[in-house]
py3Dmol code that shows the C-alpha trace and the ligand (Angstrom):
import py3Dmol

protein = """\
ATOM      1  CA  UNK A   1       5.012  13.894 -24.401  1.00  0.00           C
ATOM      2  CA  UNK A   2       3.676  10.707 -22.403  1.00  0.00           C
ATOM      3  CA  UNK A   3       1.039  10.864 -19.719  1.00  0.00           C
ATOM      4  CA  UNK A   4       1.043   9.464 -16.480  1.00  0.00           C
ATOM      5  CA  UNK A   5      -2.364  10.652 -15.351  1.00  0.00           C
ATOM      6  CA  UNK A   6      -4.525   8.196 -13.651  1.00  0.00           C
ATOM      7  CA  UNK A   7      -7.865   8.085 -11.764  1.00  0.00           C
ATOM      8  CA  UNK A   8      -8.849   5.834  -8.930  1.00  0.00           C
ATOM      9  CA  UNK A   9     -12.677   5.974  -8.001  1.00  0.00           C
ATOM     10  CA  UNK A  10     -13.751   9.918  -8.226  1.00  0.00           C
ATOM     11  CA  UNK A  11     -10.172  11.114  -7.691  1.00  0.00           C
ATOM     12  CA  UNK A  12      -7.323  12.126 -10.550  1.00  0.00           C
ATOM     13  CA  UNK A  13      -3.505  12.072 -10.142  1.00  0.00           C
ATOM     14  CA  UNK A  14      -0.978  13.623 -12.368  1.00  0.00           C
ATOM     15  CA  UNK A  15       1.503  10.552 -12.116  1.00  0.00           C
ATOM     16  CA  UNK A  16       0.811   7.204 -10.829  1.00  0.00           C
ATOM     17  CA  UNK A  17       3.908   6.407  -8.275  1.00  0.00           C
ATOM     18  CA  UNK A  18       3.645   7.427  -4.472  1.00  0.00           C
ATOM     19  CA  UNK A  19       5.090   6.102  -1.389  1.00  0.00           C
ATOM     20  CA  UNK A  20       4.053   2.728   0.217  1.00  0.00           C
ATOM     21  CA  UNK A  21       2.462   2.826   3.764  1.00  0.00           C
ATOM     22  CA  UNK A  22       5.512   2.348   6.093  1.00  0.00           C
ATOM     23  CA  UNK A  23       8.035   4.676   4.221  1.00  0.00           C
ATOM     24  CA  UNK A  24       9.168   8.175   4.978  1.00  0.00           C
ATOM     25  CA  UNK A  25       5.619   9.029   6.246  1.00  0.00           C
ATOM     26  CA  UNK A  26       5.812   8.666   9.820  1.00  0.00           C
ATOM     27  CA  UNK A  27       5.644  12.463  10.812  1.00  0.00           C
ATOM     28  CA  UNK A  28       4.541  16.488   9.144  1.00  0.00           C
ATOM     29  CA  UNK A  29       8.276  16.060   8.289  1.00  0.00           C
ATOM     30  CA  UNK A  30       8.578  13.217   6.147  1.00  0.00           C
ATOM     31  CA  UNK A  31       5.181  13.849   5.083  1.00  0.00           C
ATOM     32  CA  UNK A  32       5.940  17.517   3.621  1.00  0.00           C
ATOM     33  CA  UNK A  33       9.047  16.157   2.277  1.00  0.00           C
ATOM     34  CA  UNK A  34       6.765  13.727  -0.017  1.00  0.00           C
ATOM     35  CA  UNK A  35       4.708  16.680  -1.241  1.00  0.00           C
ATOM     36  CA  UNK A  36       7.744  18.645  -1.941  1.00  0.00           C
ATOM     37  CA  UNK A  37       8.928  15.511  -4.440  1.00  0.00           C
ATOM     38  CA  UNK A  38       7.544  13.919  -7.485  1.00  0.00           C
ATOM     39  CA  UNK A  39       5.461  11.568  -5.827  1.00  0.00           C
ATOM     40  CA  UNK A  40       1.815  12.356  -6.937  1.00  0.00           C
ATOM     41  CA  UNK A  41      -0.065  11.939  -3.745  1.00  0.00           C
ATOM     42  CA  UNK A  42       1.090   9.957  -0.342  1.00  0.00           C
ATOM     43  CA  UNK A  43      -0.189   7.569   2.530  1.00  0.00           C
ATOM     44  CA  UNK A  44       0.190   7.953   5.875  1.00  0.00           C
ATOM     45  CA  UNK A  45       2.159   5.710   7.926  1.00  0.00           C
ATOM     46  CA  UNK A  46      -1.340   3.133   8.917  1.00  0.00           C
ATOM     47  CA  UNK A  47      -2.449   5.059  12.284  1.00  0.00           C
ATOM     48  CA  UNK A  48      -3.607   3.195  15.406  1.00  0.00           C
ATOM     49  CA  UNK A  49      -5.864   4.693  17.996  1.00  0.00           C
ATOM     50  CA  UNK A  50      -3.282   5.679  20.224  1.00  0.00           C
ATOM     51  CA  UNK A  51       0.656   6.286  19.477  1.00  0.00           C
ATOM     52  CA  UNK A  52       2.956   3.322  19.446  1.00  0.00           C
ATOM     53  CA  UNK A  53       6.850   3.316  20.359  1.00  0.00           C
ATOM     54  CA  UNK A  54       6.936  -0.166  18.170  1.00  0.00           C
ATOM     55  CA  UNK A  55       9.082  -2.929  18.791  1.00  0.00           C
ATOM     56  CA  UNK A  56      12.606  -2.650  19.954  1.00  0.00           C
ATOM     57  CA  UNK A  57      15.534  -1.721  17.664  1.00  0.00           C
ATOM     58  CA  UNK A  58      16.675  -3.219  15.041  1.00  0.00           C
ATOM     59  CA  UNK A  59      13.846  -3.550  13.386  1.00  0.00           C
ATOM     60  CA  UNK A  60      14.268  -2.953   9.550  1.00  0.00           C
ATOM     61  CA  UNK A  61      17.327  -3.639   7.673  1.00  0.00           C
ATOM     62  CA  UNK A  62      18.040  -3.275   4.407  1.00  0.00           C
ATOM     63  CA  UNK A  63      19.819  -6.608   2.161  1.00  0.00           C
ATOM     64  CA  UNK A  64      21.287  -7.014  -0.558  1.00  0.00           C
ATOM     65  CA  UNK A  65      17.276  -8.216  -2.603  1.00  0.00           C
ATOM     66  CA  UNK A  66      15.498  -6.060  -0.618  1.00  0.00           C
ATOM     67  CA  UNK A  67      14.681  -5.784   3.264  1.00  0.00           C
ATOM     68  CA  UNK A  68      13.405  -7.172   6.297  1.00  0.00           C
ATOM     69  CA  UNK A  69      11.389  -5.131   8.632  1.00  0.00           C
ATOM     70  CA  UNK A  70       9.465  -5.549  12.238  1.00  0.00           C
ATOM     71  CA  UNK A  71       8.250  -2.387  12.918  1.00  0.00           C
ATOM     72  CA  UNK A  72       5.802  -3.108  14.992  1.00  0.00           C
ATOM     73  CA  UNK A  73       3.632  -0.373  14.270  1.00  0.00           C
ATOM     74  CA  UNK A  74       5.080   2.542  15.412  1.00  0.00           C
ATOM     75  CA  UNK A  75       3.168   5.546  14.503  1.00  0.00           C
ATOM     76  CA  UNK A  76       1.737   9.241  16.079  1.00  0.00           C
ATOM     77  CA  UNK A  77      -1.829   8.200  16.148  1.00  0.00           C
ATOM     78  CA  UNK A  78      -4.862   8.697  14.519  1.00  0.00           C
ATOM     79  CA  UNK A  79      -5.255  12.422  15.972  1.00  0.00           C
ATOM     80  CA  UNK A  80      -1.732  13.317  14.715  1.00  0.00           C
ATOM     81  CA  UNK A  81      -2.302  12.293  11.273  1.00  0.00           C
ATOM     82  CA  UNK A  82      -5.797  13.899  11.101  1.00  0.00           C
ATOM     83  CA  UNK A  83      -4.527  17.446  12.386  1.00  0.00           C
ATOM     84  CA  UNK A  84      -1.750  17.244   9.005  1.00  0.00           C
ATOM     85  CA  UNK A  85      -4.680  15.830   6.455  1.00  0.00           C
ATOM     86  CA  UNK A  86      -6.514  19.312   7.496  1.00  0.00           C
ATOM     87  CA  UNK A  87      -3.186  21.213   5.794  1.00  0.00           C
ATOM     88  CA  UNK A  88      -3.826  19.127   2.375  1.00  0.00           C
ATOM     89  CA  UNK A  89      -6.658  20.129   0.082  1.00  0.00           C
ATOM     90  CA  UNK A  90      -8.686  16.696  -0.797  1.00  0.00           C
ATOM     91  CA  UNK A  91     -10.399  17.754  -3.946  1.00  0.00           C
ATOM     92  CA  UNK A  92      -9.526  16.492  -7.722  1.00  0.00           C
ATOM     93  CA  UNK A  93      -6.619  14.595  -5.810  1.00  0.00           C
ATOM     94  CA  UNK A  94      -6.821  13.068  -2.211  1.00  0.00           C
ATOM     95  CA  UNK A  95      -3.970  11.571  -0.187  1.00  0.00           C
ATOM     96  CA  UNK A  96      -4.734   8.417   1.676  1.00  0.00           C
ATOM     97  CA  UNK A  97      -5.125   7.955   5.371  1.00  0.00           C
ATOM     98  CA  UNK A  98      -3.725   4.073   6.595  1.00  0.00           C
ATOM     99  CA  UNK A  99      -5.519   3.045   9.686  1.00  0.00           C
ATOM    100  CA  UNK A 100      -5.026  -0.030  11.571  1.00  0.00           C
ATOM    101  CA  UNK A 101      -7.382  -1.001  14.679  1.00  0.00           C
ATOM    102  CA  UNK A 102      -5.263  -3.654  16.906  1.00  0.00           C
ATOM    103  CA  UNK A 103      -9.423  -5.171  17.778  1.00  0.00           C
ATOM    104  CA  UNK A 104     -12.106  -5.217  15.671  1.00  0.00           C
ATOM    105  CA  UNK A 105     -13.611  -2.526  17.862  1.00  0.00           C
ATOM    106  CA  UNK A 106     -10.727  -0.289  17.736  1.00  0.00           C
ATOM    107  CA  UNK A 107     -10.798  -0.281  13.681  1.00  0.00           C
ATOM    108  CA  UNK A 108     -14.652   1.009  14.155  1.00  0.00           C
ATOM    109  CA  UNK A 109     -13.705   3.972  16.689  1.00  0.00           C
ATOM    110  CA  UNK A 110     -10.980   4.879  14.187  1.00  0.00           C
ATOM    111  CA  UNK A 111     -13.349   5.262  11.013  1.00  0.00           C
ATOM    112  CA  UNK A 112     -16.160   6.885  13.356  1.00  0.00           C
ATOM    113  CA  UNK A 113     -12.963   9.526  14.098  1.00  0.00           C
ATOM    114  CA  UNK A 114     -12.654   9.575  10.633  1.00  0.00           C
ATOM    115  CA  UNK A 115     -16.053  10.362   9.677  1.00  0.00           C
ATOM    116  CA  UNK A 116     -16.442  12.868  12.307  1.00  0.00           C
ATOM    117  CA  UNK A 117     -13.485  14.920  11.019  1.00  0.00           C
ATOM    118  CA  UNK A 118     -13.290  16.941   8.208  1.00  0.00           C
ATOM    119  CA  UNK A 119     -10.556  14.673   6.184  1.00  0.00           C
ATOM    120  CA  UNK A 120     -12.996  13.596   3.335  1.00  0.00           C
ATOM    121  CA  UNK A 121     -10.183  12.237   1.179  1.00  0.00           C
ATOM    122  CA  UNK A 122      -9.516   8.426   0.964  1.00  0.00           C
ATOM    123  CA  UNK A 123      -9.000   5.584   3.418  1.00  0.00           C
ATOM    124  CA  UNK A 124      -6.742   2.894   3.519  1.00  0.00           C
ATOM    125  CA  UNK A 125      -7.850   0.002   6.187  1.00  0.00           C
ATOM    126  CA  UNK A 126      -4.604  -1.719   6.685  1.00  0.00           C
ATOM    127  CA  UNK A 127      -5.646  -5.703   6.945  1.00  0.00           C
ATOM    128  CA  UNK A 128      -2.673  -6.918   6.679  1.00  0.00           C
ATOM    129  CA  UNK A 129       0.225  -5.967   9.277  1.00  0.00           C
ATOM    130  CA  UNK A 130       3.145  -9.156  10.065  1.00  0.00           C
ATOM    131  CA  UNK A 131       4.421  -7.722  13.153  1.00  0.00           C
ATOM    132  CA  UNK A 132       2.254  -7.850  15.754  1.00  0.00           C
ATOM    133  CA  UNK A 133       2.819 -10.489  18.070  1.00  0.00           C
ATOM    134  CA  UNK A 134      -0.146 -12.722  18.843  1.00  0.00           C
ATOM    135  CA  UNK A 135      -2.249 -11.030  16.194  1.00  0.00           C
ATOM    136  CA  UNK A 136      -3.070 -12.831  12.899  1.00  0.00           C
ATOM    137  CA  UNK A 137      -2.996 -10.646   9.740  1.00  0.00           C
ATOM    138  CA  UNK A 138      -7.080 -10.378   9.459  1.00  0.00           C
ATOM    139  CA  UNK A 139      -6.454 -10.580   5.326  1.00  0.00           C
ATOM    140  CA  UNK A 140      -5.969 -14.183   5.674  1.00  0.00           C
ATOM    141  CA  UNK A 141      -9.450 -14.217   7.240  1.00  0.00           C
ATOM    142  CA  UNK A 142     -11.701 -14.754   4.773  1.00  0.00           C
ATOM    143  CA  UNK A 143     -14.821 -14.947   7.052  1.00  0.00           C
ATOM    144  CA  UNK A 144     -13.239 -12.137   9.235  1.00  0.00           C
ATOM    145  CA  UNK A 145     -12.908  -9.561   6.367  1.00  0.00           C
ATOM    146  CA  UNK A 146     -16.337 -10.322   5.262  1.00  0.00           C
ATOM    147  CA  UNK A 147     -17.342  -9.974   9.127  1.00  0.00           C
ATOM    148  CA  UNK A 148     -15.810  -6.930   9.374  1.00  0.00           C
ATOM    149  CA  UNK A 149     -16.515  -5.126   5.876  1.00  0.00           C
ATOM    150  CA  UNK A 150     -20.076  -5.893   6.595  1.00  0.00           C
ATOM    151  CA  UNK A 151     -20.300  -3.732   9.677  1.00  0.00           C
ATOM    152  CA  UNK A 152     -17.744  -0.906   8.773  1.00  0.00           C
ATOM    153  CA  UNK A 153     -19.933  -0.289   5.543  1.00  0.00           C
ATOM    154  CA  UNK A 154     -23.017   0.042   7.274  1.00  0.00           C
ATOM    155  CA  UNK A 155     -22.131   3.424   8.441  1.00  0.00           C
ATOM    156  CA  UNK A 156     -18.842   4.687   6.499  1.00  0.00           C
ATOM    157  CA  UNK A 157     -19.131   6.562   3.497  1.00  0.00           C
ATOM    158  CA  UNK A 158     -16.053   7.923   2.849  1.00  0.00           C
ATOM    159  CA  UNK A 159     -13.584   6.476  -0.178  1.00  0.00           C
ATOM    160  CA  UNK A 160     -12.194   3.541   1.363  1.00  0.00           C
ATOM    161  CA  UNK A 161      -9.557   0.340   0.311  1.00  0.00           C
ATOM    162  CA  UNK A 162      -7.952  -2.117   1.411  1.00  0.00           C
ATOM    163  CA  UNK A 163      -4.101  -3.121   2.030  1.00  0.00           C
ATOM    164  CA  UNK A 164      -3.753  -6.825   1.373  1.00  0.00           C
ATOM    165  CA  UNK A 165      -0.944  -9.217   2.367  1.00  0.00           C
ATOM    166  CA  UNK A 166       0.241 -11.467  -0.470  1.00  0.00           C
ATOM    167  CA  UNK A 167      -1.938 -14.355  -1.691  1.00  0.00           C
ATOM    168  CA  UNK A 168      -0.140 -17.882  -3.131  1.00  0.00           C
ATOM    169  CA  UNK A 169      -3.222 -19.879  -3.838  1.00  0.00           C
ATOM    170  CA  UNK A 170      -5.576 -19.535  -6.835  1.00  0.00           C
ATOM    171  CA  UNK A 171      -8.397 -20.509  -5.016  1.00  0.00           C
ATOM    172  CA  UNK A 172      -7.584 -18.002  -1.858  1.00  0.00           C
ATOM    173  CA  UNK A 173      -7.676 -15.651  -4.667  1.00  0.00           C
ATOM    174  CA  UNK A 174     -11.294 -16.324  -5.548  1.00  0.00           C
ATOM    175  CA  UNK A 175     -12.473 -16.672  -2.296  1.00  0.00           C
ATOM    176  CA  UNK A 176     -10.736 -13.193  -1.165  1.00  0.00           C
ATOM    177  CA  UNK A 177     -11.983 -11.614  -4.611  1.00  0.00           C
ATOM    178  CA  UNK A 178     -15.269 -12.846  -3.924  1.00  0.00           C
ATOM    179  CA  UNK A 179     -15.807 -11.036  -0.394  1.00  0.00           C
ATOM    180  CA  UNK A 180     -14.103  -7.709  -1.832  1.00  0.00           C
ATOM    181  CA  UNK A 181     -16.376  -8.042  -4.667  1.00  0.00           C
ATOM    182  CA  UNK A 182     -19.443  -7.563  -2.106  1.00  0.00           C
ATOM    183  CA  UNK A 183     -18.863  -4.633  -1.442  1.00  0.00           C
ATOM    184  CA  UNK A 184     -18.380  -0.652  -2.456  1.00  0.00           C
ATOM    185  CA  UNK A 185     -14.655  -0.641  -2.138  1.00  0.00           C
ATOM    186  CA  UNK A 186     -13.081   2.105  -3.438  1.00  0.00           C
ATOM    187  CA  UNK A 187      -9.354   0.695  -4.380  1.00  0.00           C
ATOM    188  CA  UNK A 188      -7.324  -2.849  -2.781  1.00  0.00           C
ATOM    189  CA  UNK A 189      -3.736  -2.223  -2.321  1.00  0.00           C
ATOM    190  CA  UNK A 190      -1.640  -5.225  -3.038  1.00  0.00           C
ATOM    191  CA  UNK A 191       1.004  -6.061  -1.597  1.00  0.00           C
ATOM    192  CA  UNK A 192       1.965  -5.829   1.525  1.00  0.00           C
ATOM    193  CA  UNK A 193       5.401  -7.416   2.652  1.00  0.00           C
ATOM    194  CA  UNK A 194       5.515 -11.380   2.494  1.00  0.00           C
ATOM    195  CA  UNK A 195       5.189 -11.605   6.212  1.00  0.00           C
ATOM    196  CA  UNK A 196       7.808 -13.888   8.666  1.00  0.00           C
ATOM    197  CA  UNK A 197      10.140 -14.428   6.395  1.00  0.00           C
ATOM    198  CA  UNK A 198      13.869 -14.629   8.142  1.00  0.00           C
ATOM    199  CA  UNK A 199      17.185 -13.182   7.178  1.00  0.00           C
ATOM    200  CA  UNK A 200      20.626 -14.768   8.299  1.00  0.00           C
ATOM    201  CA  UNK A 201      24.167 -13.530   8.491  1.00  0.00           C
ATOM    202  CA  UNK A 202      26.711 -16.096   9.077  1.00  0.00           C
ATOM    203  CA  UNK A 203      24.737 -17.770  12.013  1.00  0.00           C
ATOM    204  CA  UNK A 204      22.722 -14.836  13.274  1.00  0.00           C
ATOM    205  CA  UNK A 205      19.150 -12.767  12.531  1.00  0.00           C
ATOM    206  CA  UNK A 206      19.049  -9.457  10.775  1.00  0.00           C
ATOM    207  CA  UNK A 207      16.393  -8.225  13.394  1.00  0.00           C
ATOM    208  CA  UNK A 208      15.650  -8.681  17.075  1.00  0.00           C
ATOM    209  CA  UNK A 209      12.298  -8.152  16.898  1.00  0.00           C
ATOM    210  CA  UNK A 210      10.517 -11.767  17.266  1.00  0.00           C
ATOM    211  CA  UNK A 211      13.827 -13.383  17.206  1.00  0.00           C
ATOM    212  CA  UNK A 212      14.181 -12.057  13.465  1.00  0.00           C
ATOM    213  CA  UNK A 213      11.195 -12.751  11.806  1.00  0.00           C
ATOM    214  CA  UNK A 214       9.810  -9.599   9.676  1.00  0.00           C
ATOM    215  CA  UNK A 215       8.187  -8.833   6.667  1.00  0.00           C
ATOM    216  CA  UNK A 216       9.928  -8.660   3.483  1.00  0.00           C
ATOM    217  CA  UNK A 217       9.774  -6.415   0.859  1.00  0.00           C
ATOM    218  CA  UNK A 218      12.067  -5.090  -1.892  1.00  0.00           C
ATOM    219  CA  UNK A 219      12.997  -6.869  -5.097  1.00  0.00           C
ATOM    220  CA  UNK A 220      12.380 -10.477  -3.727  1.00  0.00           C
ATOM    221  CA  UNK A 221       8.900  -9.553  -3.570  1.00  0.00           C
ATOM    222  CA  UNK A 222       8.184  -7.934  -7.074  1.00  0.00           C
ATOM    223  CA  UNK A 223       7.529 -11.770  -9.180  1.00  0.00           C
ATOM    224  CA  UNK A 224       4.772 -12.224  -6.182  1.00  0.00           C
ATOM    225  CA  UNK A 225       3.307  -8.136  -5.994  1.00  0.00           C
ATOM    226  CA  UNK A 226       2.775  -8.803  -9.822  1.00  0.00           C
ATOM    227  CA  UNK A 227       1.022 -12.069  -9.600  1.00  0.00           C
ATOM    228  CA  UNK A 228      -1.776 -10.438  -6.882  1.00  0.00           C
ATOM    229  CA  UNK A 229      -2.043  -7.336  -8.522  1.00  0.00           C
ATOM    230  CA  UNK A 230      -2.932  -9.293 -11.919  1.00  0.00           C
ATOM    231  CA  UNK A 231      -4.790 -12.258 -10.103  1.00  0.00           C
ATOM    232  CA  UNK A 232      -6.978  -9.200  -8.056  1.00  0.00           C
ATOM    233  CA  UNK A 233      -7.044  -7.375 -11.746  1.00  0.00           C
ATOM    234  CA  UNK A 234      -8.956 -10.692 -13.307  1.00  0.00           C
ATOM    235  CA  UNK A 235     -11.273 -11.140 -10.607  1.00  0.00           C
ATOM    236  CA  UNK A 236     -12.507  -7.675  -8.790  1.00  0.00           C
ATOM    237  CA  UNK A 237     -15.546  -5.773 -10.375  1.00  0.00           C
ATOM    238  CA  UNK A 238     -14.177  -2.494 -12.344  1.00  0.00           C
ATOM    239  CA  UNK A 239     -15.204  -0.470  -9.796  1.00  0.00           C
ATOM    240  CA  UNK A 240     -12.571  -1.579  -7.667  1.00  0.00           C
ATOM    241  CA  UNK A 241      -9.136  -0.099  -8.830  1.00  0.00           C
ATOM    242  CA  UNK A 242      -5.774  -1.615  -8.019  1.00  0.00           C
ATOM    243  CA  UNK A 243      -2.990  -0.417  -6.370  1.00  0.00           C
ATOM    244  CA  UNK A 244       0.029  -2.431  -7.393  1.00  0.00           C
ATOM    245  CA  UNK A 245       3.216  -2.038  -4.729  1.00  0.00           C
ATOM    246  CA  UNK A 246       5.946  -4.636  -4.332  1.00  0.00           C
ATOM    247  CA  UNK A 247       9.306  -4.950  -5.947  1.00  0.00           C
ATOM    248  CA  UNK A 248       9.466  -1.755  -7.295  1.00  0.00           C
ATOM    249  CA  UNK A 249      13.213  -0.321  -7.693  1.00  0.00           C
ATOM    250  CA  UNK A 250      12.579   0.817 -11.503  1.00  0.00           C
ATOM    251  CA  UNK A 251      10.759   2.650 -14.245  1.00  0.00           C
ATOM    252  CA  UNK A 252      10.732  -1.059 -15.861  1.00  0.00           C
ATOM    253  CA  UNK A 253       8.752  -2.340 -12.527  1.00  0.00           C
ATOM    254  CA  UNK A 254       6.081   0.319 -12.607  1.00  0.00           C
ATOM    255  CA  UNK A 255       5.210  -0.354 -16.364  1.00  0.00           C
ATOM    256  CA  UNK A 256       5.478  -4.056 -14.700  1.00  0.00           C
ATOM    257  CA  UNK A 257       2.410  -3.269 -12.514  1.00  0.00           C
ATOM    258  CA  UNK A 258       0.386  -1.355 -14.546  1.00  0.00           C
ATOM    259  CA  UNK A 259       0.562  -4.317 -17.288  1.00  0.00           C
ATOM    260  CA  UNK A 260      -0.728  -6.310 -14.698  1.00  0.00           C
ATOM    261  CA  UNK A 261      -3.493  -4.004 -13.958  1.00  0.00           C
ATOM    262  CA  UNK A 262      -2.541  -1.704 -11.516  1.00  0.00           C
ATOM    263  CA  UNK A 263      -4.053   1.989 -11.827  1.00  0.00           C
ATOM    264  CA  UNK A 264      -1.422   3.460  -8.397  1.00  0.00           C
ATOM    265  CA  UNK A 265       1.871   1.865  -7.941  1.00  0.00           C
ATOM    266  CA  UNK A 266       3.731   1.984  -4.636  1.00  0.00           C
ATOM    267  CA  UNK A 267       7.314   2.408  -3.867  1.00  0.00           C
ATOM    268  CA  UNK A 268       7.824   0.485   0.030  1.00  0.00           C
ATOM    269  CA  UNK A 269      12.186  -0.609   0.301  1.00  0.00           C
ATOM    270  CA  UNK A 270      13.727   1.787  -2.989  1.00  0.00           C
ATOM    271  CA  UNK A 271      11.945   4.676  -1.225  1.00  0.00           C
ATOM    272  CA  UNK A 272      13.461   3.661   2.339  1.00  0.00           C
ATOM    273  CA  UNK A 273      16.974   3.458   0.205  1.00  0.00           C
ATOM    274  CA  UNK A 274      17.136   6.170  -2.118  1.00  0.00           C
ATOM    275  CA  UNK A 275      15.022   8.991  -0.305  1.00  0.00           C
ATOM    276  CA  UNK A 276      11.791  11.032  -1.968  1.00  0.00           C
ATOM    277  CA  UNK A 277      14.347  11.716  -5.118  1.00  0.00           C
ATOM    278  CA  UNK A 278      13.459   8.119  -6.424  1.00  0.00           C
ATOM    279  CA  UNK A 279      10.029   9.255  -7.920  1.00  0.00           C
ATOM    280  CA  UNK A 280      12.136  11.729 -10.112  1.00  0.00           C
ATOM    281  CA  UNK A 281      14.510   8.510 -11.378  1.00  0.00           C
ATOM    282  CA  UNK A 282      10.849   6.234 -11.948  1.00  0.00           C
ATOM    283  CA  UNK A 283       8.838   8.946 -13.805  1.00  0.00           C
ATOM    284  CA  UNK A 284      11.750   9.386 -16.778  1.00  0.00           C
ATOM    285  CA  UNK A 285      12.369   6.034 -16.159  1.00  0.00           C
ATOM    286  CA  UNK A 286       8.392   4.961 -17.119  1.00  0.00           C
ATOM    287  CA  UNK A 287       8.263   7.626 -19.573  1.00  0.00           C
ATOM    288  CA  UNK A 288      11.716   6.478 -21.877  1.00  0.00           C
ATOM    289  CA  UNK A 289      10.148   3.035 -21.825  1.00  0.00           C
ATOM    290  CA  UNK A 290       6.591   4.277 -22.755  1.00  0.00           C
ATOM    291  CA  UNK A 291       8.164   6.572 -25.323  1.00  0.00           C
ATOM    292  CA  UNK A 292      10.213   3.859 -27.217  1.00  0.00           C
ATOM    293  CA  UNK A 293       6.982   1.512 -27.017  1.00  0.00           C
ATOM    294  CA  UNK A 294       4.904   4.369 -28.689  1.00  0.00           C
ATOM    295  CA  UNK A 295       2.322   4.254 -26.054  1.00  0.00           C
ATOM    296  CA  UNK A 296       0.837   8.134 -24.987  1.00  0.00           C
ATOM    297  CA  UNK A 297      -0.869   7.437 -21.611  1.00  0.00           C
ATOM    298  CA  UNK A 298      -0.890   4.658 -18.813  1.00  0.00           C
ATOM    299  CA  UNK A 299      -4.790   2.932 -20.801  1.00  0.00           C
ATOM    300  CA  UNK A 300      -2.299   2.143 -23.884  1.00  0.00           C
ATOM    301  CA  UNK A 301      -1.206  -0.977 -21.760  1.00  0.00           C
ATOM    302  CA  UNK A 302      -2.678  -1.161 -18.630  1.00  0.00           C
ATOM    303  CA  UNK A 303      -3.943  -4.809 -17.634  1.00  0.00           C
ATOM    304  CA  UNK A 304      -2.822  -5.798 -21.048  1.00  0.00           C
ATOM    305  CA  UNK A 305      -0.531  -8.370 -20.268  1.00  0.00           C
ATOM    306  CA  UNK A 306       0.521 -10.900 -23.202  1.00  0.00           C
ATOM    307  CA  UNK A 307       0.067 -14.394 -23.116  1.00  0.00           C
ATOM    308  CA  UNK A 308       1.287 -17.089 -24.376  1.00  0.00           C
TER     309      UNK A 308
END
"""
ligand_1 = """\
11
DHB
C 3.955 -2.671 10.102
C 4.297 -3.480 9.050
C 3.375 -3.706 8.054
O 3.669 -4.493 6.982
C 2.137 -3.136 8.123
O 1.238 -3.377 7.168
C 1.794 -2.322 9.177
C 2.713 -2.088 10.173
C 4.898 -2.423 11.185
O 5.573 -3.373 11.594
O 4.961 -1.290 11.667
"""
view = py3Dmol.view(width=600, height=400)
view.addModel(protein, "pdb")
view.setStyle({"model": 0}, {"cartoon": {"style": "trace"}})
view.addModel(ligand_1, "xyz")
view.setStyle({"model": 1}, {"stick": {}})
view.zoomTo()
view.show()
């Protein structure tokens, strides 16, 4: 029998697929139906200080590569998310909890929430949201993610990562690697959607947000996911594990981004599409492909990539 077990820092998971940040994890319900599936763990939907409606309606739609979302952030809030993370054991395993501060200042009171509660388990600090309007995804802000890094890790101690948009420049890749590198970061989570991107139908927008501009994810997305998580896998210290999401509709695309290094993969658009069920389909996918290959667990070819 294969084995999908994987570790990321201190913590152990019995598979290595979950939901991505965004999908079917907006409230207890969608939450509890992720812990009821095969997914091995879950993130929350990334949690601002106080709830958020989002932006009007339509905001995600789902085409025929992928989808295109501006969601605007909707979520319960910070307090919402803690009060269901106190129902989940953290121990061997650990979900994550995705924050988002829409200031600098607000990302600080959320970890100092987070520190003062008793979730222990691990932290996702979401740097890299498309869909706020007048607000720049801080992940292309070299200087500013150093900036900010440097003050939240002066007090938090708690497992933490980082959710990173997508990268197209090898030297953004080394300057990026080079901050994350500084410091004790538990995991980086890349991708996130290729922001802005826009979606026509005959002559009209898929969205109304920002007269249709959204994030896109689904299989449009995997040939770029696969090129950060591998580019992140070359250049971060070993300490930092990957978490590979982007692209993924298949068993074939999480063997995909564990090749290229990733130790977690995340499911964003399939999930949206098929419902929690998907993570049944991807585990015998990854296992009849792992199987025929002859390899027994997830270090038989992870980050081992061929080249030419
Ligand atoms: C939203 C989209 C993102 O890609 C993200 O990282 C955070 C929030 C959103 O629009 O809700």
């Amino acid at each position: 029998m294969t084995r999908l077990q994987t570790t990321l820092g201190q913590f152990s998971f019995d598979s290595c697929v979950m939901n991505a940040s965004g999908v079917h994890c907006y409230d207890r319900t969608e939450l509890d139906d992720l812990r009821a599936s095969k997914a091995t763990t879950f993130v929350t939907k990334s949690a601002t200080l106080n709830p958020r409606e989002g932006n009007p309606t339509p905001r995600y739609k789902a085409v025929p590569l992928g989808s295109i979302n501006s969601m605007g952030l909707p979520n319960l809030g910070i307090d919402y998310y803690l009060d269901y993370l106190e129902t989940v054991e953290v121990g061997e395993s650990s979900p994550f909890l995705s924050v988002t501060g829409l200031s600098r200042e607000e990302t600080h009171t959320l970890l100092r929430k987070i520190q003062s509660s008793s979730y222990n388990g691990l932290v996702e600090l979401n740097l890299s949201c498309p869909n706020l309007i007048g607000k720049p995804q801080l992940g292309y802000d070299t200087e500013g993610v150093n900036d900010l890094l440097t003050e939240v890790f002066a007090y938090f101690d708690q497992p933490l990562g980082v959710k990173l948009p997508p990268y197209f420049d090898l030297t953004h890749f080394d300057q990026i690697a080079e901050v994350l590198n500084q410091f004790p970061l538990t995991f980086v989570n890349t991708v996130n959607s290729i922001g802005n991107a826009l979606y026509i139908e005959d002559e009209t927008v898929a969205i109304k947000p920002k007269n249709g501009f959204g994030g896109l994810g689904g299989s449009y997305i995997k040939p770029t996911a696969l090129a950060n998580v591998h580019a992140f896998y070359q250049r971060l210290k070993p300490s930092i594990a990957i978490i590979g999401t982007g692209g993924v509709t298949s068993g074939r695309d999480v063997f995909e981004h564990i090749l290229c290094g990733a130790r977690l993969v995340q499911v964003g658009t399939a999930l949206q599409e098929e419902g929690p069920a998907i993570f049944d389909r991807l585990e015998a996918e990854l296992r009849s492909i792992m199987a025929e290959k002859g390899y027994e667990c997830l270090d038989d070819f992870r980050g081992k990539l061929h080249y030419l």
